[in-house]
N, C-alpha and C positions, 0 to 999 in steps of 0.2 A: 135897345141900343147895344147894350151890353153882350144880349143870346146872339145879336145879328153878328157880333166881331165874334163870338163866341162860335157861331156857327161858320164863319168864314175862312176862322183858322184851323178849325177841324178838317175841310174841305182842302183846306193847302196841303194840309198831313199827310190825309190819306189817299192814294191815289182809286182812282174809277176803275171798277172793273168791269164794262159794259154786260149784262147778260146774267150778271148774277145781284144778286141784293146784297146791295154794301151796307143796309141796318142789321140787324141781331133781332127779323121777329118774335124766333120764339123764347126772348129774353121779357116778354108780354103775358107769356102762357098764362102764369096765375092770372093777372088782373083780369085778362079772358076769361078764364073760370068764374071765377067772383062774379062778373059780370052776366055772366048767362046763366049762372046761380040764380044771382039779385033778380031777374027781369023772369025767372019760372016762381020769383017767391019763396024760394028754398032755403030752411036755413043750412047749414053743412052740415048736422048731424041728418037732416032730410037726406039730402042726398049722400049721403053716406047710406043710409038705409035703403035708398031708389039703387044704387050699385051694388048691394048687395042681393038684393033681388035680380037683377039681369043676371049676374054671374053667375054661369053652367054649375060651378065650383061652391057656391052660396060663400063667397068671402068677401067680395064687393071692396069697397075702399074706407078705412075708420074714418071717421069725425074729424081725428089729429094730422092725417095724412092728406085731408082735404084741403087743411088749414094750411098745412107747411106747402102743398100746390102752390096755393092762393097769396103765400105770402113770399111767393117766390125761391122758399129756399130747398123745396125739394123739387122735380121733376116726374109726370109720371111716366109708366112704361108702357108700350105698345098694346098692353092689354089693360091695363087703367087707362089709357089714353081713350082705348073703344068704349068701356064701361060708361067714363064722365063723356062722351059724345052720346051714349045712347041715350044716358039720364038727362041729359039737357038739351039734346036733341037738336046736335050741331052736329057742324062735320066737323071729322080731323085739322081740314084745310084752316076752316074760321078760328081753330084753337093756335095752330101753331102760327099761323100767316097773319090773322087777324082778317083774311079777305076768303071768299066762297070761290075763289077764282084769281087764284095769283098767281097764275100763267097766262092768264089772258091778253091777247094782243096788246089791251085796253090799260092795263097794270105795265106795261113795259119800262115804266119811266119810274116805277120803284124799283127795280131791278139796275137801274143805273145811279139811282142814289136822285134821283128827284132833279137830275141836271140835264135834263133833256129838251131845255127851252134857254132859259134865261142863262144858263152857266156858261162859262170858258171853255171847261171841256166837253161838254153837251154838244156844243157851236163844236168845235175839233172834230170830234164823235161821228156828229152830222157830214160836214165837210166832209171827212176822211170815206164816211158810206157813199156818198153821195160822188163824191170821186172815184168810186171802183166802177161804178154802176157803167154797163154799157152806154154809148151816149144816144140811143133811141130809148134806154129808158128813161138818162134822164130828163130828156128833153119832153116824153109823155109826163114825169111826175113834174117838171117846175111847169108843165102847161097848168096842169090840175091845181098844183098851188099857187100860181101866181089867177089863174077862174074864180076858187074860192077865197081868196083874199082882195079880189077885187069886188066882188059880191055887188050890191047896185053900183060901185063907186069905178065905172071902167075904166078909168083913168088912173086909179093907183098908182100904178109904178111908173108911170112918167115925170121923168126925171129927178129921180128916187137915187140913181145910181152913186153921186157923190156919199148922199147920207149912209146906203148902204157900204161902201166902199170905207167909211170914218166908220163906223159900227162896226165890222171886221175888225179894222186895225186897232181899236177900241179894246176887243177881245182878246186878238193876240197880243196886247200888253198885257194884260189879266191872268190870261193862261201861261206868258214866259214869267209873272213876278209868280204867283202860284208855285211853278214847277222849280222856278229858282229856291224858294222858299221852304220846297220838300226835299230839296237835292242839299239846301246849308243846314235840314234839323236832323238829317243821319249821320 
């Protein structure tokens, strides 16, 4: 109850910036670490020793440096960043993203802050792309989505249109108390 107001006044706060990641993933980086540490069995002075074996240079990364990684307060740099991905034999991507692929068409909807369905500004978002769009395109994507959301059920959207039309306006209170509420905390 508490995280869900917690989480909904965050969202009033800050505004959406579609296309980019409104989280802070690699504010994770350690617990990643730690994490594909624990799952190869390693304690940190292991892989402090596995890093310093890869290194052209034989200086690899201390025991202490793996630790202050892992506990979030240091950072590593472009070439400890390669070391602890060769020693635990992850990518880059998994350590700082937390995903093997967060560019992916499929990921798009963390890059918008996770509001790309159920949210106010998601619904905006939508609408607003969805309104540039030529109208043979749109008219090919609401065919496709209105096929697969009828799925065996081909009747679906008959006479849907009030409910949907209350769902909208539904939103657009959501979205102006929202936007009013980030325009009265600056």
């Amino acid at each position: 109850m508490f995280m869900d107001r917690l989480t909904e006044e965050s969202r009033a706060a800050e505004p959406v910036q579609p296309g980019r990641f409104n989280e802070k993933p690699e504010e994770e980086l350690g617990a990643r670490i730690q994490a594909a540490r624990e799952d190869k069995r390693l304690t940190q002075g292991e892989l402090a020793d596995l890093t310093k074996g890869l290194d052209p240079e034989n200086k690899g990364i201390s025991r202490a440096v793996v630790s202050l990684y892992e506990a979030g307060t240091n950072r590593p740099s472009p070439r400890e960043l390669r070391l602890l991905c060769e020693a635990l034999r992850v990518t880059p991507n998994f350590l700082i993203y937390g995903d093997e692929q967060p560019f992916h068409p499929l990921n798009d909807e963390k890059r918008t802050g996770g509001r790309a369905r159920s949210d106010a500004e998601g619904y905006a978002w939508m609408a607003y792309v969805f309104g540039t769009l030529h109208h043979n395109h749109f008219a090919s994507l609401m065919a496709i989505a209105l096929d697969l959301q009828r799925g065996w059920n081909k009747k679906f959207d008959h006479g849907l249109q009030d409910e949907a039309n209350q769902r909208l306006l539904d939103v657009a209170d959501e979205l102006r108390e929202r936007l009013q509420k980030r325009k009265s905390s600056k």
